[in-house]
N, C-alpha and C positions, 0 to 999 in steps of 0.2 A: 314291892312294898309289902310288909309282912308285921304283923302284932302277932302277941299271942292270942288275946281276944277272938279279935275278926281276921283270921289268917286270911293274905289277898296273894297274886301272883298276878303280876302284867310281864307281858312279853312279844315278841313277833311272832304270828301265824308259823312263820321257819321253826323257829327255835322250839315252841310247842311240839312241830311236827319230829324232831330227835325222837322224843321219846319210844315213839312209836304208836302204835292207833290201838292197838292191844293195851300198852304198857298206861297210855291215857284213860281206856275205858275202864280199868281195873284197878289203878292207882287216883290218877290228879284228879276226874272226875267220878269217880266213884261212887257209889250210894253210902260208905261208910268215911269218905273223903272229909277232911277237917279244912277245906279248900272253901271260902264262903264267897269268895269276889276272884275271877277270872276276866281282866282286860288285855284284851289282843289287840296290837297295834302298831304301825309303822309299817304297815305293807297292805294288799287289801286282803281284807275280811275273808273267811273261807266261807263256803256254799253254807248254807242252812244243814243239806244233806250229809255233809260231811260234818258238819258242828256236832251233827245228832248223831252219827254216826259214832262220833267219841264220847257219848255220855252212857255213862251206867245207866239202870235202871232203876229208880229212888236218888238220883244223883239232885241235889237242890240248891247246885253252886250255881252265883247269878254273873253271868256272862253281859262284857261289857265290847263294844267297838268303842275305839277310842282311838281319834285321829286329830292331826298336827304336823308342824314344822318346826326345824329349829329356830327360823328367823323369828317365831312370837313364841320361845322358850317351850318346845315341845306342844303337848296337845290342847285342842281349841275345842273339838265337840267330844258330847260321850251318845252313847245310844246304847240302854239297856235289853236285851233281847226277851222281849216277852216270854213267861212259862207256856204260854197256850202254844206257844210254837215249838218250843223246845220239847214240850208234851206229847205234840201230835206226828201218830203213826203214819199221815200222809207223806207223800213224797211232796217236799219244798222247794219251788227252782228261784222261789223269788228273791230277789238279790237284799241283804241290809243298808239301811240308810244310816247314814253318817250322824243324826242323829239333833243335839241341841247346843248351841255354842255356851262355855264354860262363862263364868260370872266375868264381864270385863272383855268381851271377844267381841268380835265384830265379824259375821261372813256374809263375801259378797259373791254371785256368780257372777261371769262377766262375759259377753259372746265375743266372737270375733275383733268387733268393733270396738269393746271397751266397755259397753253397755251394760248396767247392770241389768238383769231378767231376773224371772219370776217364775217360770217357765222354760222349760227346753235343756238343751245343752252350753256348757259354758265353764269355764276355768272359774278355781276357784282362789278367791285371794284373801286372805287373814291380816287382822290387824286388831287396833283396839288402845286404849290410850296409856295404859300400862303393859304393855305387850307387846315391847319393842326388842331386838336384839342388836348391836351391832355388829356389820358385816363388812368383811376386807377391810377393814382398815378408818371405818365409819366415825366420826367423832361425834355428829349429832346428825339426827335423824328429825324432819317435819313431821307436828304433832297429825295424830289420823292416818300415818303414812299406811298404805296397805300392801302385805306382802304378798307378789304372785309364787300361790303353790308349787307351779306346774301339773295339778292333776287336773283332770278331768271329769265333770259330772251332767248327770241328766237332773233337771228341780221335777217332778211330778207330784202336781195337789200339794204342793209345799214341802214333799221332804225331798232332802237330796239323798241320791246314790251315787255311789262313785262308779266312775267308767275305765279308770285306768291314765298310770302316769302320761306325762306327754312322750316322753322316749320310749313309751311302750307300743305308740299308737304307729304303724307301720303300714307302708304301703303293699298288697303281695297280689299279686298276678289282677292289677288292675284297681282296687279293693282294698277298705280302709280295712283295719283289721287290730281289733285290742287284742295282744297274745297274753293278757293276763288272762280273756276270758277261758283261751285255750287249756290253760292251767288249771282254771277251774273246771270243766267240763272232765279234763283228765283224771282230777286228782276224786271225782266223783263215780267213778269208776270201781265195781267192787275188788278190782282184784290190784288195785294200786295202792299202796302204802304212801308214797309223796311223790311229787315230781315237780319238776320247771322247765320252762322252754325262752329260748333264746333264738335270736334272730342273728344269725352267722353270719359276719361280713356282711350283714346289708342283703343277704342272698339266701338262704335256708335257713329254714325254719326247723329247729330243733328240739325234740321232745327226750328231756333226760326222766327216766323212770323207777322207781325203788318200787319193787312189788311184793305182794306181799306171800306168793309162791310162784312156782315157775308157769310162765304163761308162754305161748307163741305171740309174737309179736301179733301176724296177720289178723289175729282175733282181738286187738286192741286199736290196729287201723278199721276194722270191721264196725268196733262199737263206735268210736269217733265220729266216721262217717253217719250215724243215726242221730247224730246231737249237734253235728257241726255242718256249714256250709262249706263246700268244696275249694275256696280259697285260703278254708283256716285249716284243713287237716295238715301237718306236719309233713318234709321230706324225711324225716326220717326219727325212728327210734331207737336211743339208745339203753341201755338197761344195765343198771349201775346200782353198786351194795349200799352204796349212804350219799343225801348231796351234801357237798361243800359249802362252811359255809364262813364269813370275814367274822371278825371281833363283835362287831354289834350284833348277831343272830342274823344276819339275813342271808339269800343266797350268792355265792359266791360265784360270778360270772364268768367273771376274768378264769376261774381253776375249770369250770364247764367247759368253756373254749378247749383249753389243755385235751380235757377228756375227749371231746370230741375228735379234736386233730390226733391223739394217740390212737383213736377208734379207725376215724376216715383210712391212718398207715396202715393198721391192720389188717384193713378189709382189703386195700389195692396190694397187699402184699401176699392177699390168699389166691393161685391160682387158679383158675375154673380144671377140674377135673377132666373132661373133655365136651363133647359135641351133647351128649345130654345132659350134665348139667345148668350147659348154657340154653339150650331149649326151653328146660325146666324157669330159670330165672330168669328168662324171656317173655314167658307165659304169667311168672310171677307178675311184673311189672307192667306189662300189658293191662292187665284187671285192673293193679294199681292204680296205674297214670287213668285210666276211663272209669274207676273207681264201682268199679266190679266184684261181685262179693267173691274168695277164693273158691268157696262150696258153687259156682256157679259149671254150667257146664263144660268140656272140653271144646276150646276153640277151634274151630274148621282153619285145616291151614291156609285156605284162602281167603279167608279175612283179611276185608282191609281197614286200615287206620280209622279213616273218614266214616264208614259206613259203618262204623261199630259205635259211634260218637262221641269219637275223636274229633278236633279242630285242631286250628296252627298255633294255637299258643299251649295245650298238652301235646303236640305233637314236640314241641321243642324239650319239654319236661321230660317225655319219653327219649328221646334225645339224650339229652344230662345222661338219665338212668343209664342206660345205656353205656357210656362211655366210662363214666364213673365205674362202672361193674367191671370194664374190660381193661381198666385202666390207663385206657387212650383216646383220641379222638379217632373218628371214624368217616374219613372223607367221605361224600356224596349220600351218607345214608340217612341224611333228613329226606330228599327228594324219595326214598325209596318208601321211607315211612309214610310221606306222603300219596300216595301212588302205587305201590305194591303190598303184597300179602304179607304175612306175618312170617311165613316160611321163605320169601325170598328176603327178606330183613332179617331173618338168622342164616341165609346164607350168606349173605353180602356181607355181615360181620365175619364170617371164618372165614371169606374169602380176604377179605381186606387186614384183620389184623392178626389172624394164623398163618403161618408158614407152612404147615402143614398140611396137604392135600388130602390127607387119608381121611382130614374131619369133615369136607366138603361133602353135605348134600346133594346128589343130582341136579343138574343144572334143569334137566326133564321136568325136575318135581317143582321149579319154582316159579310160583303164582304170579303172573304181572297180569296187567288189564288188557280185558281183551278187548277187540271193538267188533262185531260182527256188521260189517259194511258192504254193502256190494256193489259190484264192481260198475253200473250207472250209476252209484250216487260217487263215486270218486273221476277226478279225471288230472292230468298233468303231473310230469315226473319234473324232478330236481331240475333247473336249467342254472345256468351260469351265461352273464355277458356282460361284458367289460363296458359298455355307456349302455344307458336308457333314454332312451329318445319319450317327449308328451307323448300319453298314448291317443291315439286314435278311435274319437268316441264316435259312432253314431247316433247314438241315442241324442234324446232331447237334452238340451243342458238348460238347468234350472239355476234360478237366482236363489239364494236363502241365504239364512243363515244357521249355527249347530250349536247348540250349547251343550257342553260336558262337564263331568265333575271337574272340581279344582279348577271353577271359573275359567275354562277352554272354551274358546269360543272360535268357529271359522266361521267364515262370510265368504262366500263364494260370489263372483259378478254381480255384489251387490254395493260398488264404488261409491255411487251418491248415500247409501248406508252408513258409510265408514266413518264420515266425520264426527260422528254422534256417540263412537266407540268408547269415551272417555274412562270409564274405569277397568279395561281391559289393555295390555301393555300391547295387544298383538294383534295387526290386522287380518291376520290369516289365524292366526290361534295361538293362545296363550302358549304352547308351546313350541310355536316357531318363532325363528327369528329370521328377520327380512331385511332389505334394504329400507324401507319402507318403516320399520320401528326403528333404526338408527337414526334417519331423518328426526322421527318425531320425539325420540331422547334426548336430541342435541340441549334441545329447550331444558332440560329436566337438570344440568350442569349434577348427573351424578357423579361424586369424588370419587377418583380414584381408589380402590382398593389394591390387596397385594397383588400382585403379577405373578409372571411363570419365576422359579425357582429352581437353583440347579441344588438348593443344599435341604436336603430334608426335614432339617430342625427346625424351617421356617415355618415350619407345620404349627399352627397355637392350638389347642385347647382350651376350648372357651366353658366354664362351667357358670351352672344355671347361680342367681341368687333368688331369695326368699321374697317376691313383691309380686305376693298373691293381688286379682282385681277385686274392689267392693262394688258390690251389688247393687242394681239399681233398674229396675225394672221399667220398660218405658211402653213398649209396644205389646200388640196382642196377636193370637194365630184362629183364625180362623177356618173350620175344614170348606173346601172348594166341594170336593170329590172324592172319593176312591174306588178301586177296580179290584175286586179279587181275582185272585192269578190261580190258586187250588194252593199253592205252598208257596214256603219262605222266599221273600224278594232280597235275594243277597248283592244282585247286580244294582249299578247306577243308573239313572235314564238320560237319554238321549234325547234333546228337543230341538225339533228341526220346524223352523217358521219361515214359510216362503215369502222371500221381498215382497209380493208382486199382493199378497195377501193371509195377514197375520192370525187374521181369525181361523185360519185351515191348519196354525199351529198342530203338531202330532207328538209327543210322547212316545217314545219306542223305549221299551225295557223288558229280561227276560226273566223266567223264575226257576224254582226249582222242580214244580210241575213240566217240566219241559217245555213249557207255552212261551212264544214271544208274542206281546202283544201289543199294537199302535192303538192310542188312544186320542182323541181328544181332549185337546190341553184344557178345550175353556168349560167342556160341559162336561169330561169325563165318560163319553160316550167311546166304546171300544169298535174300532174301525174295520180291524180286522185283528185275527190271531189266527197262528199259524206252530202245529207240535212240532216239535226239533224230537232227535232221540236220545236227548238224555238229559241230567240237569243241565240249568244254564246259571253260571255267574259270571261269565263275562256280560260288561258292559260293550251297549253297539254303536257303529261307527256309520259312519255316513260317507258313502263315494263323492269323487270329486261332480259326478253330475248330476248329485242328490237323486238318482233313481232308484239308488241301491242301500241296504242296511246289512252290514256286513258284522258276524258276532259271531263268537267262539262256544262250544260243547264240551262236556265231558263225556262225551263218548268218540272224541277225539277229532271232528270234524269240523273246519271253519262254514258257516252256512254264509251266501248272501242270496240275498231274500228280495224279492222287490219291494220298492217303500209303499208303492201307494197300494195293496194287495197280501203282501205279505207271501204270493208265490215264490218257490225256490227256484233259482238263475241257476246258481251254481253252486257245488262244494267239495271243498279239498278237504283233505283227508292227509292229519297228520298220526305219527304212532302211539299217543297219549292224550289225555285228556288236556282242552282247552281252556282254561282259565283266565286267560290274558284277555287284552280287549284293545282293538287294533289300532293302530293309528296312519292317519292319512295322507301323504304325501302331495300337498295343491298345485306343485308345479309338475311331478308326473301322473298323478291319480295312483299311483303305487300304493296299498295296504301292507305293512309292516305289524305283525302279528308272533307271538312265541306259545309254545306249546310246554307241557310236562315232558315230552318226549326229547328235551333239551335244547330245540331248535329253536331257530329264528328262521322263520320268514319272509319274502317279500312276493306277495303277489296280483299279477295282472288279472282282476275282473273279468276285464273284456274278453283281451284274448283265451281265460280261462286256463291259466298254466302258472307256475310256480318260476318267477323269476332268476329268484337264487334260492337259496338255503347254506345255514351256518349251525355247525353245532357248537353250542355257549360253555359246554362243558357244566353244564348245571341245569336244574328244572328253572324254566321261566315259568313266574305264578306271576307276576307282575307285567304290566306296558311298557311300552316300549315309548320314547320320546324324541320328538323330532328335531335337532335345531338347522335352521337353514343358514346360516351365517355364521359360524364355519357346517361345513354341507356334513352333518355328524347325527347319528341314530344311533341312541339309546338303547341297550336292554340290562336287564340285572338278572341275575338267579341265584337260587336256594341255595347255591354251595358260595353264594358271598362275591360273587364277579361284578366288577359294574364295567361295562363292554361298550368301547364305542365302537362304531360299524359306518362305513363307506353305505352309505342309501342306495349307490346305485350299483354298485360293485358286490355288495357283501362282503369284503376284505375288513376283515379287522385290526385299528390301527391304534387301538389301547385296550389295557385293559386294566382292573386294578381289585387286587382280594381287600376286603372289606373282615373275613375271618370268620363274620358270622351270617346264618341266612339274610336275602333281602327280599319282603315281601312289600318294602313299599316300592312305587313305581317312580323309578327318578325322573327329575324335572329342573329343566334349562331356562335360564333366561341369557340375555343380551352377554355376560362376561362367565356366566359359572354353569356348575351342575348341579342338581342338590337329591341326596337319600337319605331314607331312612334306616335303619339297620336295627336287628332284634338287638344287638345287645345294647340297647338305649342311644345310640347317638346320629345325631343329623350332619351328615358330612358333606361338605361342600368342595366342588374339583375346580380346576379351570377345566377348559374345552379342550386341553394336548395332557389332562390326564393327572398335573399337579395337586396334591391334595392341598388348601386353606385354610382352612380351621376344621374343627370339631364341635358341638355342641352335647353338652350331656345331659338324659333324665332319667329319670327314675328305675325305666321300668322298656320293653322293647318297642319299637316306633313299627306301626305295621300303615298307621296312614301315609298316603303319599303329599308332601307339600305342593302350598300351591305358593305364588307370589301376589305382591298388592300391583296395584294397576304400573307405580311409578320405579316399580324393581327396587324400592329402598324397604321393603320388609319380606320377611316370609315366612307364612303360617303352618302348623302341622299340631296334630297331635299324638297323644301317647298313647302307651295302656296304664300310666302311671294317674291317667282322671284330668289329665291336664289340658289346656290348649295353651300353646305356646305362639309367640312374636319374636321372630328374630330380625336384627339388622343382618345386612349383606355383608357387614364383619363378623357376624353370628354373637353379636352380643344382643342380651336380652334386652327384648322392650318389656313385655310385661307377662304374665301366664295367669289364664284362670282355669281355677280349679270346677271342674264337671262331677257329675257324682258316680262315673262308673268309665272305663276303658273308651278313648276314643280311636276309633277303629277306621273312621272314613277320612275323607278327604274335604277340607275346609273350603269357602266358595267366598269370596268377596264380591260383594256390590254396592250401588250408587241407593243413597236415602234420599226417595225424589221429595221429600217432603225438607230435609235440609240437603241442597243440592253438592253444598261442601264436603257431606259428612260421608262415609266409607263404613260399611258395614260386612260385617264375617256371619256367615252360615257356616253351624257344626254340630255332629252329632254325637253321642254317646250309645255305647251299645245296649244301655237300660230303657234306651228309645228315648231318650229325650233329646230334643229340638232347642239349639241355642243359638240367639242371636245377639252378639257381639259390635260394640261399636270398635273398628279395626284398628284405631289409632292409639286407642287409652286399654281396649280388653273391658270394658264398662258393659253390665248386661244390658240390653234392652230389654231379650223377651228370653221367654223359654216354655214348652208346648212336649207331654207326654204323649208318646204313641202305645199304645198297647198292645207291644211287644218288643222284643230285643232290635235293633239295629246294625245291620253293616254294610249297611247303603251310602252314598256317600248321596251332599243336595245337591239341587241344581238351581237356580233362581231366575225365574225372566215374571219382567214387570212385579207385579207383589205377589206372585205365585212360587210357592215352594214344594218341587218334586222329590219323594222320595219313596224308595222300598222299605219293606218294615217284614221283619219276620209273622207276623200274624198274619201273613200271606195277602197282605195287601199294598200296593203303591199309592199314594198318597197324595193327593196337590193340597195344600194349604196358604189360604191367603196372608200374606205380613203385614197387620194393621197399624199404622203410625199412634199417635201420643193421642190421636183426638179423632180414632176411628179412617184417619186418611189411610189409604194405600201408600204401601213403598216400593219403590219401582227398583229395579235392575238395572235397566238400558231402557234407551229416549231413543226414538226412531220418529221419523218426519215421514 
């Protein structure tokens, strides 16, 4: 819009930015500029920093925001940007407000629910009684009708700001994430002229950049990282002479895609020079991914992943990088990532996808974990034998019973107990299947599902739909107890309550202090504790004659420990760190256990010897699971195997690639198997190995599922924020959205205060405590911990066990609607 008088220029933030930041401060906004009205509009507003950044010096053109839609005929509010801002030499980060609605406008925020607010966050929707447009095909519209934007804004003290469209708003590595803010943080930046970013296939995150001289990239991931939180830095920058842009001025996404894929050919078509280049950009990306300044020191080559502050979800990132660089996939070398030096991960790469031997670094020189053990703390070599007879206890055999994450529960010789089991599907443990749970499904008339399959296509794919749960808070958390450990509690606990007398309940769980310690479940009083030699995040198991606690090391040894003391019995000694967490055989007392070292396990307590061993061909980081009806043991590993195994043989008689790492632990009920897999999906097998459906989300599943008592659902969550409900045909019941990564393992129990009702324990890794009613996904409660989480719960009676990285384990009571306790399990 232009007079001669009051010469004006409205346009999009894009189209302004052509000119260039130069050509802006010296021309359009100039001190000698004949430019008196400047509205920017149709995309959001640029930084304060950067507005100011383009104005001359006596420049006194008045800048307007000015936003709208086309369904109410273009724009609804203006907001003039004050001189005193435009004036001042301070650095600006505060964002502009959308401003005041034009004569005849109507704007309303709305939350989730539909709700108009006043307050908070909320879509915003326009309307107005002359301010109607017709849409598709519309002949008449109801008078007041109000149109949804799609964008997003926060109301604070009254005015609104906007947050970014709804197709901007992205899920990434757990974590909501506006990539317009990324844009603006970038384009804030001295040495940037313009940029955009886009989110690639649903999967990277892409920063296209116009600068305004030549710069090294790594010193523009360097400044990023001091403005941005580590879920929004970008995978990667491109550096490009002009953006694209469509006919209206904005940027052109569709031709950035182009750009990038001509980039992505480029770079897998440059080949690495030899054995130090790849060194070099090995080193590069190591920083990267752990987000490492490059000015930092020269990395010792026995560095490992983990202990530099790495985890499993940059461990996979580094991963990508990796492959991406070399141009191929790289068998087995997340497990290396995970577990060895940085120099035996550049060897393992030229070993594996060079042909060439001349580029091979000494096999002498590469760093794996050592374990300094000696030779009384180890004892039993490999054995093999074709049946396993009960073994033969002396010891005292006790009655109890064990509760484990994902609602496991065994009951050992405690028969008159059992009938009172009702929301657990397994009289021996959630993870077994018995005679004894057939009997008592008959009643449950579950329908058939699909069967074994000879044709592959039978295979469905089940994808998620959009039927987030609404909120409604019912119940309260009250703290019991807690126990400081010295460090992070990343293991699950173990409660073991003896039939005979419940109040002597114990708590077993280990940390990363190297401490295992048994506590008292009801006062929190610590019983005994006992150092291991090194971290601990395996979760502990309990012998069949409850005398023992039997739990895995990273320093590569299985300990079992006596329960009531915490003295060391025994311990075997496997060649890699322990992670796993064992599971226990009730009809031979057998412990079945995996290690990093790629094995599986099975070992006798008593006699103190290593019954078989299996190499998995991959790191187990995951458990192993038992079903007893058909006689089948579980394990998964890192290179994507899910392996079933003969329990008393070792002989493996399936097995099936999944393609990407599995860090959840799979788990069997009466007809199926179920895991989780990083590249997002919940797979479900029959018991001879048939795959049944798929489930897909977001984002990679590192919790392990658990099922509800009656095998017609089952629960798991993401790192996509979610907690999901599936049918045993893997169609969705319902998913709620958490506010951060869930990482553990979901617990279902009995609401003794309504005896019908089924309730879900689960946690998020920002420490918060969610309590779910199992059947709708409807909250009851939810309870912060003060600190990150990847503990998984355990629940008996209203008490809630769990670890918390603020280096404490936790019991918290779950208070009903009107201060009642909610029980778990009913015991006579």
């Amino acid at each position: 819009m232009y007079s001669a008088k009051h010469p004006a220029f409205s346009a999009t933030p894009t189209l302004l930015r052509r000119f260039g930041s130069q050509l802006i401060k010296s021309t359009v906004l100039s001190a000698s500029t004949s430019l008196r009205i400047l509205a920017l509009g149709g995309e959001a507003f640029p930084s304060l920093t950067v507005l100011k950044s383009w104005r001359g010096v006596g420049n006194k053109t008045q800048i307007f925001n000015i936003y709208g839609i086309t369904e109410v005929s273009s724009w609804a509010t203006f907001y003039r940007i004050p001189e005193k801002i435009l004036n001042s030499t301070l650095k600006c980060e505060l964002p502009v407000q959308l401003g005041f609605p034009l004569l005849g406008t109507v704007v309303e925020v709305r939350d989730t629910n539909g709700f108009t607010i006043q307050e908070g966050n909320g879509q915003v929707f326009l309307g107005g009684r002359n301010r109607v447009c017709f849409l598709d095909g519309e002949v008449t519209v109801p008078l007041g009708t109000m149109r949804a934007t799609g964008d997003f804004v926060t109301i604070k003290d009254g005015e609104i700001f906007f947050l970014g469209r709804k197709d901007s708003q992205i899920k990434r590595h757990g974590k909501r994430l506006n990539i317009e803010l990324v844009q603006q943080i970038a384009e804030g930046l001295q040495q940037v002229e313009s940029c955009a970013v886009t989110w690639y296939n649903q999967e990277k995150l892409i920063l296209f950049m116009v600068t305004k001289n030549d710069l090294v990239k790594d010193h523009i991931f360097e400044e990023l990282q001091k403005h941005l939180p580590s879920h929004a830095i970008p995978d990667e920058l491109v550096l490009i002479n002009t953006l694209p842009f469509t006919s209206h001025g904005k940027i052109d996404v569709s031709e950035l895609n182009k750009i990038y894929l001509n980039y992505r050919d480029l770079k897998s078509e440059c080949k690495l020079s030899g054995k130090e280049e790849l060194w070099e950009k090995l080193h590069h990306l190591w920083k990267s991914v752990l987000s490492l300044s490059e000015d930092a020191l020269k990395i010792p080559d026995e560095s490992l992943f983990l202990n530099s502050g790495g985890d499993s979800l940059k461990s996979i990132r580094l991963l990508n990088e990796i492959e991406n660089l070399v141009g191929t996939s790289v068998p087995g070398l997340l497990e290396i990532i995970l577990s060895s030096s940085i120099l035996r991960i550049y060897n393992h790469i030229l070993q594996t996808v060079f042909s060439d031997k001349d580029l091979t670094l000494s096999k002498n020189h590469a760093m794996k974990r050592k374990f300094n053990v000696t030779q009384e703390e180890t004892s039993g070599k490999s054995l093999r034998q074709e049946t396993v007879m009960p073994l033969n206890c002396d010891k005292e055999i006790n009655a109890f019973i064990a509760l484990s994450r994902g609602n496991q529960i065994l009951s050992l010789n405690t028969d008159k107990y059992l009938t009172k089991l009702g929301h657990c599907p397994s009289t021996y443990s959630s993870d077994l299947n018995s005679q004894t749970d057939i009997q008592n499904r008959e009643s449950l008339n579950t329908p058939p599902l699909i069967g074994k399959s000879e044709d592959p296509s039978c295979v469905v794919e089940v994808s998620e739909e959009e039927t987030p749960v609404i909120r409604a808070e019912k119940m309260e958390f009250r703290v019991r107890w807690r126990s400081d450990t010295g460090k992070c509690v990343d293991a699950s606990p173990l409660v073991v309550i003896p039939a005979i007398d419940k109040s002597s309940a114990t708590v077993y769980i280990g940390s990363h202090s190297h401490r295992m310690i048994a506590v008292d479940l009801y006062s929190g009083k610590v019983k005994w504790e006992q150092i291991l030699g090194d971290r601990i995040e395996s979760s502990a198991c309990v012998s069949k004659c409850g005398n023992f606690i039997v739990v895995g090391c990273y320093n590569g040894l299985v300990y079992v420990l006596k329960s009531n003391s915490g003295e060391k019995y025994w311990m075997f000694s496997t060649e890699d760190a322990v992670k796993s967490s064992a599971t226990m055989d009730p009809t031979t007392g057998l412990l079945y256990i995996g290690s990093h070292d790629q094995h599986a396990y099975a070992l006798d307590i008593y006699k103190k010897k290593c019954v078989w061993k299996l190499k998995c061909g991959g790191t187990v980081f995951s458990s192993p699971c038992l079903s007893l009806i058909p006689s089948h043991l579980y394990f998964a590993t890192l290179g994507g195997l899910l392996l079933a195994i003969n329990p008393a043989t070792g002989d493996r008689l399936w097995k099936h690639s999944c393609g990407k790492p599995l860090f959840s632990s799979p788990r069997c009920c009466l007809q199926y198997v179920f895991i989780g897999c990083v590249d997002g999906n919940l797979l479900c097998f029959t018991h001879f190995g048939e795959q049944v459906w798929q489930f897909s989300t977001n984002e990679p599943i590192f919790s392990s599922p658990c099922t509800s008592a009656s095998e017609q659902e089952i629960f798991f969550g993401s790192h996509d924020c979610f907690i999901y409900c599936c049918s045993m045909k893997g169609h969705l019941q319902w998913k709620f959205e958490t506010t951060s990564r869930v990482y553990s393992t979901p617990f279902v129990f009995r609401n003794h205060n309504h005896n019908s009702e089924m309730l879900l324990a689960a946690a998020s890794t920002d420490g918060k405590l969610w309590i779910l009613e199992s059947k709708s996904g409807q909250l009851q409660s939810v309870y912060e911990l003060p600190g990150e989480v990847f503990s998984s719960p355990v629940v008996w009676e209203s008490m809630l066990i769990i670890g918390c990285r603020n280096n404490y384990v936790y019991c918290l009571d779950v208070l009903g609607d009107k201060g009642n306790e909610v029980q778990s399990l009913e015991y006579t």
